[in-house]
mmCIF file of the N, C-alpha and C atoms, coordinates in Angstrom:
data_MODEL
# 
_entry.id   MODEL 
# 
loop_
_atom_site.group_PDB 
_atom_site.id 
_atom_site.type_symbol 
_atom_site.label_atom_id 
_atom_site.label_alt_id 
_atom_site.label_comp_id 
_atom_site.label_asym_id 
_atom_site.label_entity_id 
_atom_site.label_seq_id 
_atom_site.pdbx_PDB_ins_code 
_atom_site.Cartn_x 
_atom_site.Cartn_y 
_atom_site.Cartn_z 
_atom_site.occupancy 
_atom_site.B_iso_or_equiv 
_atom_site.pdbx_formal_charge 
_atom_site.auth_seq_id 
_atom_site.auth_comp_id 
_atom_site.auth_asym_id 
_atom_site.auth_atom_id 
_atom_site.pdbx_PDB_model_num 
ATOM 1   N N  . UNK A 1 1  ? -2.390  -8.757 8.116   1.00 0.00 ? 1  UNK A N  1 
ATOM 2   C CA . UNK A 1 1  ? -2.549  -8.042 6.863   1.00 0.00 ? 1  UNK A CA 1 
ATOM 3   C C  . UNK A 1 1  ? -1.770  -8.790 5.782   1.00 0.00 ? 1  UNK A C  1 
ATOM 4   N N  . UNK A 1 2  ? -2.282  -9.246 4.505   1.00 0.00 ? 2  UNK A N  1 
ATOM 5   C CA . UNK A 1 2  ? -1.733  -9.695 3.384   1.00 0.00 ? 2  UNK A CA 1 
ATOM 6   C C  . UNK A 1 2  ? -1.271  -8.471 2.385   1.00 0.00 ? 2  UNK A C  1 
ATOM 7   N N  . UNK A 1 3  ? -0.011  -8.583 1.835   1.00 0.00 ? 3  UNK A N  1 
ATOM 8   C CA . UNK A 1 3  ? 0.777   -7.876 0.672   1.00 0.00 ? 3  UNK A CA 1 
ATOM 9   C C  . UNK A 1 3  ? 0.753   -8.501 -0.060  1.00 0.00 ? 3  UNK A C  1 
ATOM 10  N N  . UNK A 1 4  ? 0.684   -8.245 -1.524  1.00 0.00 ? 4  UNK A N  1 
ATOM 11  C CA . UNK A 1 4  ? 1.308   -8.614 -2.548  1.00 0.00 ? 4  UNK A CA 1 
ATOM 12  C C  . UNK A 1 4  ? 1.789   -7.546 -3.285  1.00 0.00 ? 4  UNK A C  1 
ATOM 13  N N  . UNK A 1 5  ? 2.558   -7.985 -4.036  1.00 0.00 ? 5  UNK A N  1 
ATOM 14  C CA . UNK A 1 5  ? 3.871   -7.645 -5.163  1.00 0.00 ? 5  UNK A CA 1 
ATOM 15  C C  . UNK A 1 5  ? 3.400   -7.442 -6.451  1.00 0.00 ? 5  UNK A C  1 
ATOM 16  N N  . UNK A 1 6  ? 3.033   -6.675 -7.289  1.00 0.00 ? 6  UNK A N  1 
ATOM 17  C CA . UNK A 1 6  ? 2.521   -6.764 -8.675  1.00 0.00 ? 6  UNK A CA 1 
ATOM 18  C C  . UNK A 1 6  ? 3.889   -5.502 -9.729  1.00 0.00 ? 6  UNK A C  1 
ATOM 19  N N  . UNK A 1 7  ? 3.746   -6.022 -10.585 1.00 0.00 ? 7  UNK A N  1 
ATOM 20  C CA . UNK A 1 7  ? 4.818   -4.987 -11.962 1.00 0.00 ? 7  UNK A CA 1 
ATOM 21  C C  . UNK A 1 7  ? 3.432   -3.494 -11.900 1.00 0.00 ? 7  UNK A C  1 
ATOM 22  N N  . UNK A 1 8  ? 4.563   -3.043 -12.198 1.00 0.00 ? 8  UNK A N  1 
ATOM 23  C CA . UNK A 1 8  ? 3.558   -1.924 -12.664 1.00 0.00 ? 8  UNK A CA 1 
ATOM 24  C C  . UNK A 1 8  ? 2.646   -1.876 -14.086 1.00 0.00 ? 8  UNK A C  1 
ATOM 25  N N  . UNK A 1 9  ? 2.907   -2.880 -14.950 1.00 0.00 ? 9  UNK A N  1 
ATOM 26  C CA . UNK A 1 9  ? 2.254   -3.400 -16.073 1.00 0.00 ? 9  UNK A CA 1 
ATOM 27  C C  . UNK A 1 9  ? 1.049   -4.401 -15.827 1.00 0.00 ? 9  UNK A C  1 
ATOM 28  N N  . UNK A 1 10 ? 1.160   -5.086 -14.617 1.00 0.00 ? 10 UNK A N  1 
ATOM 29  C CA . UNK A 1 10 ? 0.191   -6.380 -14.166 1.00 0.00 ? 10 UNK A CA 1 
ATOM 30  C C  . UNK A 1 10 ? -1.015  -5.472 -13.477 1.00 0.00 ? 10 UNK A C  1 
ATOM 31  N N  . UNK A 1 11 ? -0.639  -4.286 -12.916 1.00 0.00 ? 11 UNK A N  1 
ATOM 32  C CA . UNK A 1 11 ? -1.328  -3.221 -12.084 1.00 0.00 ? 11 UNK A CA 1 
ATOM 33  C C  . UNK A 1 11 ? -2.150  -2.766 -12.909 1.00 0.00 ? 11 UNK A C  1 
ATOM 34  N N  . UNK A 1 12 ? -2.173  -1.862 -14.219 1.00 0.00 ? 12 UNK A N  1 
ATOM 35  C CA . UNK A 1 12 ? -2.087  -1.220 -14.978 1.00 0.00 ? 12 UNK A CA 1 
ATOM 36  C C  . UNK A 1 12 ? -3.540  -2.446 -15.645 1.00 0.00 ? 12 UNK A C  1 
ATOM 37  N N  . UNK A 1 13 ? -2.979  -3.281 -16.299 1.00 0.00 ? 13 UNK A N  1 
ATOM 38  C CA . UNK A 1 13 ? -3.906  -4.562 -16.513 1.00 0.00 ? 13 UNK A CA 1 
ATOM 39  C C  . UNK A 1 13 ? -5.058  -5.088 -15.874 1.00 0.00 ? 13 UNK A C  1 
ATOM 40  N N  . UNK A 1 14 ? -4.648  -5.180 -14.404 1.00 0.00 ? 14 UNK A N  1 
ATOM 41  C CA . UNK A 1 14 ? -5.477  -5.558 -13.557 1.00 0.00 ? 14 UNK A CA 1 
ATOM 42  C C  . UNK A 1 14 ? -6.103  -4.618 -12.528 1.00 0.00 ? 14 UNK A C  1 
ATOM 43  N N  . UNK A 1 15 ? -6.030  -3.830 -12.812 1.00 0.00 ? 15 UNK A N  1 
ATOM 44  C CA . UNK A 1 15 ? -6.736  -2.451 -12.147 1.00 0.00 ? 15 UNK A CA 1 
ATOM 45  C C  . UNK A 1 15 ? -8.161  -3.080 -11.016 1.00 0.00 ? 15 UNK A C  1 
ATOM 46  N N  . UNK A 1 16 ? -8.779  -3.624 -12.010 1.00 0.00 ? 16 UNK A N  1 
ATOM 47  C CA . UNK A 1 16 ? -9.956  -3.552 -10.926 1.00 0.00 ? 16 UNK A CA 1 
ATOM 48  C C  . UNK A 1 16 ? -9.965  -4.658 -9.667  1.00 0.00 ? 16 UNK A C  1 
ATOM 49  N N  . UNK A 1 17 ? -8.690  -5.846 -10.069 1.00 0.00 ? 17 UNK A N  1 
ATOM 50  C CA . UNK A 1 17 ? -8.792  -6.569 -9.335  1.00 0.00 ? 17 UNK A CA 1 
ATOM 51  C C  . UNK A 1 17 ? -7.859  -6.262 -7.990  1.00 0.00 ? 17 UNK A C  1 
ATOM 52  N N  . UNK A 1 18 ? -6.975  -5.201 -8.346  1.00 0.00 ? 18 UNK A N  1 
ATOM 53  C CA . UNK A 1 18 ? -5.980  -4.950 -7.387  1.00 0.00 ? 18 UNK A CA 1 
ATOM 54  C C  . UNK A 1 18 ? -6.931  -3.517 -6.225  1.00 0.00 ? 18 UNK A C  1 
ATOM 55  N N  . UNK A 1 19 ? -7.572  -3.108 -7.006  1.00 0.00 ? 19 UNK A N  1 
ATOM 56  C CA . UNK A 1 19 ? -8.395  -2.131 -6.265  1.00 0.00 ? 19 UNK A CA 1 
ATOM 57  C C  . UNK A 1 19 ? -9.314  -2.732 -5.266  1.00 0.00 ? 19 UNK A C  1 
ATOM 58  N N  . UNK A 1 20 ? -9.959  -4.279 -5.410  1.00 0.00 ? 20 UNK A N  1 
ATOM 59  C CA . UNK A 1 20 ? -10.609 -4.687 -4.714  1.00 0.00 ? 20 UNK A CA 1 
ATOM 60  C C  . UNK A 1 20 ? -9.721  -5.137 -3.634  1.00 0.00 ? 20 UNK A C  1 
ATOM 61  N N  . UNK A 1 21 ? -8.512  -5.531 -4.324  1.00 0.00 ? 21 UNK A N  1 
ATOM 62  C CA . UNK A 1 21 ? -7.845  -6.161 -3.110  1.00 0.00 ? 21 UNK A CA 1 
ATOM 63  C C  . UNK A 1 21 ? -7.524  -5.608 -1.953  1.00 0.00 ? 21 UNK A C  1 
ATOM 64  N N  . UNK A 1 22 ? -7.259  -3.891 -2.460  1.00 0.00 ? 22 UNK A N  1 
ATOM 65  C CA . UNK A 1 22 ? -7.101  -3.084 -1.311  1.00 0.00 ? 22 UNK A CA 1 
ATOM 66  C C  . UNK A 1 22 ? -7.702  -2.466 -0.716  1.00 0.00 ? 22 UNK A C  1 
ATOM 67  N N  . UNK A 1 23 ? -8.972  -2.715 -0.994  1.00 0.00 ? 23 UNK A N  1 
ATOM 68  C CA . UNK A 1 23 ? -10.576 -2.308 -0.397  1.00 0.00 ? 23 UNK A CA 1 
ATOM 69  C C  . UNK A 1 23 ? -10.656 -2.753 0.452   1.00 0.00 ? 23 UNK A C  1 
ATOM 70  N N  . UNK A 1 24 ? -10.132 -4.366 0.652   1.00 0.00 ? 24 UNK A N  1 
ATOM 71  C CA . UNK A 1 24 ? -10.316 -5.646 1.754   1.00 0.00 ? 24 UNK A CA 1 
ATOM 72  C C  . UNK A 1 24 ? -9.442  -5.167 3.257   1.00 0.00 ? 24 UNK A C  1 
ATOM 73  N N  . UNK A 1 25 ? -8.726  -4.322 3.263   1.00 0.00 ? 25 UNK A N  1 
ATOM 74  C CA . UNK A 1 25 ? -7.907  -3.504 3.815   1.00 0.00 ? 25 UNK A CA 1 
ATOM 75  C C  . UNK A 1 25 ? -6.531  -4.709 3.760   1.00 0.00 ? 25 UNK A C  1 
ATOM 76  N N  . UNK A 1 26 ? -6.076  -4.779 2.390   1.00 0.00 ? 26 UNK A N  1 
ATOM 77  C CA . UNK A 1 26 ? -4.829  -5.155 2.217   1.00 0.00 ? 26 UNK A CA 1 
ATOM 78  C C  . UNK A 1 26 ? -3.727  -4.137 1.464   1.00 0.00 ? 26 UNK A C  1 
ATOM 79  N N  . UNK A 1 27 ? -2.431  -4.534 1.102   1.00 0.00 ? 27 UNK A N  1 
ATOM 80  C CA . UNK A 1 27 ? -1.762  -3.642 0.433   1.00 0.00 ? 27 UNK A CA 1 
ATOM 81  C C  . UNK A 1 27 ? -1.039  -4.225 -0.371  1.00 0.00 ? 27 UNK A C  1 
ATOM 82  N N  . UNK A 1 28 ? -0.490  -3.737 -1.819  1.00 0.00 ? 28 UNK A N  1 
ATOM 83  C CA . UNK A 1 28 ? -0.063  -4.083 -2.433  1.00 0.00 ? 28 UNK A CA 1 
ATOM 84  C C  . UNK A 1 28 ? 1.347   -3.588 -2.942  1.00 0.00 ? 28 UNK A C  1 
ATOM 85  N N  . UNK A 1 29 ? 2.670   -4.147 -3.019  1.00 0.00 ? 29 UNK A N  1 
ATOM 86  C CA . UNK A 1 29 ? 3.518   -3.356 -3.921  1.00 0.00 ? 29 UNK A CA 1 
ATOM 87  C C  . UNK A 1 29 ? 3.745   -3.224 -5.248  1.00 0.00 ? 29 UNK A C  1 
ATOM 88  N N  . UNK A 1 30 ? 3.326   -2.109 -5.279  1.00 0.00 ? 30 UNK A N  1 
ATOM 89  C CA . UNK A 1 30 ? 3.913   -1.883 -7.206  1.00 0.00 ? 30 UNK A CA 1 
ATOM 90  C C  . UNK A 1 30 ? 5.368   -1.489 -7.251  1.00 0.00 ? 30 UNK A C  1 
ATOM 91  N N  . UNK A 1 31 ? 5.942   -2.710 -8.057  1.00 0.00 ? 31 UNK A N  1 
ATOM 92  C CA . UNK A 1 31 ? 7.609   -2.293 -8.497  1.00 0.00 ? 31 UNK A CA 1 
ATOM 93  C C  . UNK A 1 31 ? 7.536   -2.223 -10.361 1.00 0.00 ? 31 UNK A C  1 
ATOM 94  N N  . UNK A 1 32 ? 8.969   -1.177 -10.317 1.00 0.00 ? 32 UNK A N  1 
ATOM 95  C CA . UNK A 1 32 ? 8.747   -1.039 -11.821 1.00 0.00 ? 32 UNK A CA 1 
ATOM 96  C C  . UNK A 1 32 ? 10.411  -1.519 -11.741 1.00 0.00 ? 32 UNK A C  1 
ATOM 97  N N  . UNK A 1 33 ? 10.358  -1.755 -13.269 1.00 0.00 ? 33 UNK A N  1 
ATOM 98  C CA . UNK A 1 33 ? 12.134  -2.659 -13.495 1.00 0.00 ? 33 UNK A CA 1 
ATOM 99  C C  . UNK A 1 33 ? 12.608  -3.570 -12.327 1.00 0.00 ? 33 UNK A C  1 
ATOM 100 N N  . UNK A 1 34 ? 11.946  -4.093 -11.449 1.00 0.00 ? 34 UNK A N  1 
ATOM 101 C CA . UNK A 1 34 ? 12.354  -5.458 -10.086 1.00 0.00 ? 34 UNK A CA 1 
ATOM 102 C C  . UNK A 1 34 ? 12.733  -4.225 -9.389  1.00 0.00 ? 34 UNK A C  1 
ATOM 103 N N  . UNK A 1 35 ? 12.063  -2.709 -9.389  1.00 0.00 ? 35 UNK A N  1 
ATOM 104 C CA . UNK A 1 35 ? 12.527  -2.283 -7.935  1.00 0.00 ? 35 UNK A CA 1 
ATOM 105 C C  . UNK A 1 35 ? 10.750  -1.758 -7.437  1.00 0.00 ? 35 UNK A C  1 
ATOM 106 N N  . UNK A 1 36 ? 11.381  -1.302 -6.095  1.00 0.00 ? 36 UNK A N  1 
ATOM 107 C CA . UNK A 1 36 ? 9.621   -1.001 -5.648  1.00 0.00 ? 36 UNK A CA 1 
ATOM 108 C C  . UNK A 1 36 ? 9.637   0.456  -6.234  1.00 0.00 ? 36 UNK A C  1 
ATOM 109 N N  . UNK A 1 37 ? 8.251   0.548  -6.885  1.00 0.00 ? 37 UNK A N  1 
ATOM 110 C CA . UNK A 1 37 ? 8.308   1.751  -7.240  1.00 0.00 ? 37 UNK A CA 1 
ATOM 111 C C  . UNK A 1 37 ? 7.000   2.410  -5.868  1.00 0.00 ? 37 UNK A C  1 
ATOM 112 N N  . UNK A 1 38 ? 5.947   2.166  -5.804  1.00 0.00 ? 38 UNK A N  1 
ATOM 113 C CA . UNK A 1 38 ? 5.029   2.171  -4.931  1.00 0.00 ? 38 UNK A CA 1 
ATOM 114 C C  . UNK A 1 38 ? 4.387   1.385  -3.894  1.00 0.00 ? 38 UNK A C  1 
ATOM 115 N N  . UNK A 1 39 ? 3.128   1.620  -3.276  1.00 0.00 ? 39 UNK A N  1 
ATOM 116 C CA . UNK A 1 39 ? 2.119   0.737  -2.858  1.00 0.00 ? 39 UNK A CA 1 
ATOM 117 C C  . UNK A 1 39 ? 0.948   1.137  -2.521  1.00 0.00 ? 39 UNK A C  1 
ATOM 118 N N  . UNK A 1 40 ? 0.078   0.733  -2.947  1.00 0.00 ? 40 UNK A N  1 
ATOM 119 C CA . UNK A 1 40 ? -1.027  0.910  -3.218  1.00 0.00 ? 40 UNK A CA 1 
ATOM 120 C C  . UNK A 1 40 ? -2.072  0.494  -1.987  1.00 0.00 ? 40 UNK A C  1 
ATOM 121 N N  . UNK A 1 41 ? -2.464  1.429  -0.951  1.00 0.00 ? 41 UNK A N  1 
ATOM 122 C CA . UNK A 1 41 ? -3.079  0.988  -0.210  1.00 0.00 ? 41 UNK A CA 1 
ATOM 123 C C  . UNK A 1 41 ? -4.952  1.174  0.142   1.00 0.00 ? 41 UNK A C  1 
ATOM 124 N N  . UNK A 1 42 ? -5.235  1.033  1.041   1.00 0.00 ? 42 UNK A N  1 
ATOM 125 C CA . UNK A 1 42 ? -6.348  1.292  1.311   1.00 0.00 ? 42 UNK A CA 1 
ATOM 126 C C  . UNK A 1 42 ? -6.435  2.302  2.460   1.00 0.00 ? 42 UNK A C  1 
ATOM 127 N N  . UNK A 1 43 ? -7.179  3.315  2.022   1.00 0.00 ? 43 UNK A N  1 
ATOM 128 C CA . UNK A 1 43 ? -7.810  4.410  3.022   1.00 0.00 ? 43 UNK A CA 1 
ATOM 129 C C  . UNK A 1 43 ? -7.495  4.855  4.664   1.00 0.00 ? 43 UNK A C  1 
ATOM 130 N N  . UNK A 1 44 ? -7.912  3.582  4.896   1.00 0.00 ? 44 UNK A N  1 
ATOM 131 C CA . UNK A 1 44 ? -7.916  2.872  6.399   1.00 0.00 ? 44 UNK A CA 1 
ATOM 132 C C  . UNK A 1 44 ? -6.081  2.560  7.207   1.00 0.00 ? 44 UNK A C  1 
ATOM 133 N N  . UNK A 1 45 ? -5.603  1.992  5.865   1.00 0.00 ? 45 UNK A N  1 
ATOM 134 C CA . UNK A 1 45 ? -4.234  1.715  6.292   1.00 0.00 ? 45 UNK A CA 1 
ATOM 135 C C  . UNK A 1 45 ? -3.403  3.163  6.194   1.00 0.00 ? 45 UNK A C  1 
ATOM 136 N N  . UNK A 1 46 ? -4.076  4.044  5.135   1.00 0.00 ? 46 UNK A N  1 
ATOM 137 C CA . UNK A 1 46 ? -3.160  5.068  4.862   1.00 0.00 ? 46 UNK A CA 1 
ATOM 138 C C  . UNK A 1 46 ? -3.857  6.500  6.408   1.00 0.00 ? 46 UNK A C  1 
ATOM 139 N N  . UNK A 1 47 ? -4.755  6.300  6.470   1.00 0.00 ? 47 UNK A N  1 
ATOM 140 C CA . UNK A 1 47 ? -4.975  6.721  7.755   1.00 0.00 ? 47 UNK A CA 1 
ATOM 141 C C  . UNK A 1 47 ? -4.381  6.495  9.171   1.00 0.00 ? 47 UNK A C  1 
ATOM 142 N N  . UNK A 1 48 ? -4.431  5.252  9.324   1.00 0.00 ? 48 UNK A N  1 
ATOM 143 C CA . UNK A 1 48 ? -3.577  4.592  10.400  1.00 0.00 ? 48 UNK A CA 1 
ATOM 144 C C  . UNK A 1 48 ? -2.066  5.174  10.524  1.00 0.00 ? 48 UNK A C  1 
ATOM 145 N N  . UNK A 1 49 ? -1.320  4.866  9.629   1.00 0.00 ? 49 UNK A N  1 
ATOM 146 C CA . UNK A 1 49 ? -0.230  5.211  9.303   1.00 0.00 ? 49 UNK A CA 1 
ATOM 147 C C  . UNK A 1 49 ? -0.095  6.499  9.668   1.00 0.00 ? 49 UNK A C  1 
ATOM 148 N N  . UNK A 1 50 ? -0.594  7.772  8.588   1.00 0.00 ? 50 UNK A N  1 
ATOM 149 C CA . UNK A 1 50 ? -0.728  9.060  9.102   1.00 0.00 ? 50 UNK A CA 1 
ATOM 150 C C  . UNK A 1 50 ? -1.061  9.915  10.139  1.00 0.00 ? 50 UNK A C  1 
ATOM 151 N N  . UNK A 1 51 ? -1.660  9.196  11.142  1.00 0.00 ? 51 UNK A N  1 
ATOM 152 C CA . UNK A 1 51 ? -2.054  9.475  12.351  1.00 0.00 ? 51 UNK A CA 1 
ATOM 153 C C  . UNK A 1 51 ? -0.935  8.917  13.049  1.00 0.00 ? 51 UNK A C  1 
ATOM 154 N N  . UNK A 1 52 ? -0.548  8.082  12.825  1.00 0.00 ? 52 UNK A N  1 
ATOM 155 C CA . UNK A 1 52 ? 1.076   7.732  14.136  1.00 0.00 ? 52 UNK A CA 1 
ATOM 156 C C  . UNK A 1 52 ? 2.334   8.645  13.752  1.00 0.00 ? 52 UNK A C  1 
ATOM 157 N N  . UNK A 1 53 ? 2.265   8.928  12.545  1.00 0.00 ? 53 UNK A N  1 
ATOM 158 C CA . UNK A 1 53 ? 3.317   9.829  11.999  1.00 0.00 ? 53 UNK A CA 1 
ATOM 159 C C  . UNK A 1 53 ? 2.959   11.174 12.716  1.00 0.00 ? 53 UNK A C  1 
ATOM 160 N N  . UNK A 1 54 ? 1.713   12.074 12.700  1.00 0.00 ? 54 UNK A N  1 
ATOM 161 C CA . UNK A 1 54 ? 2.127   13.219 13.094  1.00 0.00 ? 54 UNK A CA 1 
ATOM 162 C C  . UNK A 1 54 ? 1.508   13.136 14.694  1.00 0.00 ? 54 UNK A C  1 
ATOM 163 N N  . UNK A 1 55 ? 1.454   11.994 15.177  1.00 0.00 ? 55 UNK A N  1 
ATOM 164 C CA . UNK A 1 55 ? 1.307   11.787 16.717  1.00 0.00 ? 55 UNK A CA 1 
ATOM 165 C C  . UNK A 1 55 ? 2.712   11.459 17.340  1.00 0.00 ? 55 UNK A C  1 
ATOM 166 N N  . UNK A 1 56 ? 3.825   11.736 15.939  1.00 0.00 ? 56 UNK A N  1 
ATOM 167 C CA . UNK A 1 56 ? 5.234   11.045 16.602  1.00 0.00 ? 56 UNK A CA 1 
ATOM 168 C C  . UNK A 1 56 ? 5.647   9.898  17.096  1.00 0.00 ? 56 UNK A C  1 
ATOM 169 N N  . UNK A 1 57 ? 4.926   8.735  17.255  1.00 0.00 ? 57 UNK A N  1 
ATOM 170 C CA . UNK A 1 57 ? 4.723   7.386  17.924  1.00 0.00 ? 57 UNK A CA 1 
ATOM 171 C C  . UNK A 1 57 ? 5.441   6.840  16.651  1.00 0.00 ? 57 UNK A C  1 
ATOM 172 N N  . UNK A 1 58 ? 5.259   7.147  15.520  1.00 0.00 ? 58 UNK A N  1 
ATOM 173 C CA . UNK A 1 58 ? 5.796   6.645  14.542  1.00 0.00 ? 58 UNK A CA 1 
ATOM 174 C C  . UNK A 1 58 ? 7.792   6.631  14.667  1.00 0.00 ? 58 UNK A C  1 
ATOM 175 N N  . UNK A 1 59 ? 7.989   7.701  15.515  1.00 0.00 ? 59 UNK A N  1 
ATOM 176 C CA . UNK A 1 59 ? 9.417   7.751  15.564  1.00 0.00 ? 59 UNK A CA 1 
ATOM 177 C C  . UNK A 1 59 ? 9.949   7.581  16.301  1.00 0.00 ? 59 UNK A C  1 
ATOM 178 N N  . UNK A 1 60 ? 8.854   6.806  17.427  1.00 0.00 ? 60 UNK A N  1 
ATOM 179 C CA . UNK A 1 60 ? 9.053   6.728  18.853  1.00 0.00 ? 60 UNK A CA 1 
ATOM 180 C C  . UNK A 1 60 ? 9.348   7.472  20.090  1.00 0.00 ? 60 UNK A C  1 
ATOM 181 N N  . UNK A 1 61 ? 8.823   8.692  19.919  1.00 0.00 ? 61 UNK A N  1 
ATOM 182 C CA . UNK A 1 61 ? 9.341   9.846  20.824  1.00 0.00 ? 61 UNK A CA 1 
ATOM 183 C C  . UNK A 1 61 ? 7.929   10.050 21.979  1.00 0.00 ? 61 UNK A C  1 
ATOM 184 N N  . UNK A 1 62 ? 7.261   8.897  21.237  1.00 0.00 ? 62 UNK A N  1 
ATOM 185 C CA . UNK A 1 62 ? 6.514   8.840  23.284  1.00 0.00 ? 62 UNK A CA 1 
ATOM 186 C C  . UNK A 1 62 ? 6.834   7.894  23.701  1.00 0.00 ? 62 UNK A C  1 
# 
């Protein structure tokens, strides 16, 4: 999986290109003032994720 790093102003600007990017099932961080403020993912990743979290695997308790 590829990340990138964008300002929250470059985001904001580039909207449609960062939306494609995370269509591709990549993810992106949005930081505001050099800190992370977000990240912007895709569907698929934010699914993944959420399913190990309330399967607990996420915290390692299987």
């Amino acid at each position: 999986m590829r990340m990138i790093t964008a300002t929250a102003t470059e985001m904001q600007n580039n909207f449609g290109h960062y939306l494609n990017f995370v269509m591709s099932v990549q993810e992106s961080i949005v930081t505001k003032n050099g800190k992370e403020a977000g990240r912007f993912t895709s569907k698929e990743i934010a699914v993944f994720y959420s399913g190990r979290f309330l399967t607990g695997i996420y915290f390692g308790k299987f």
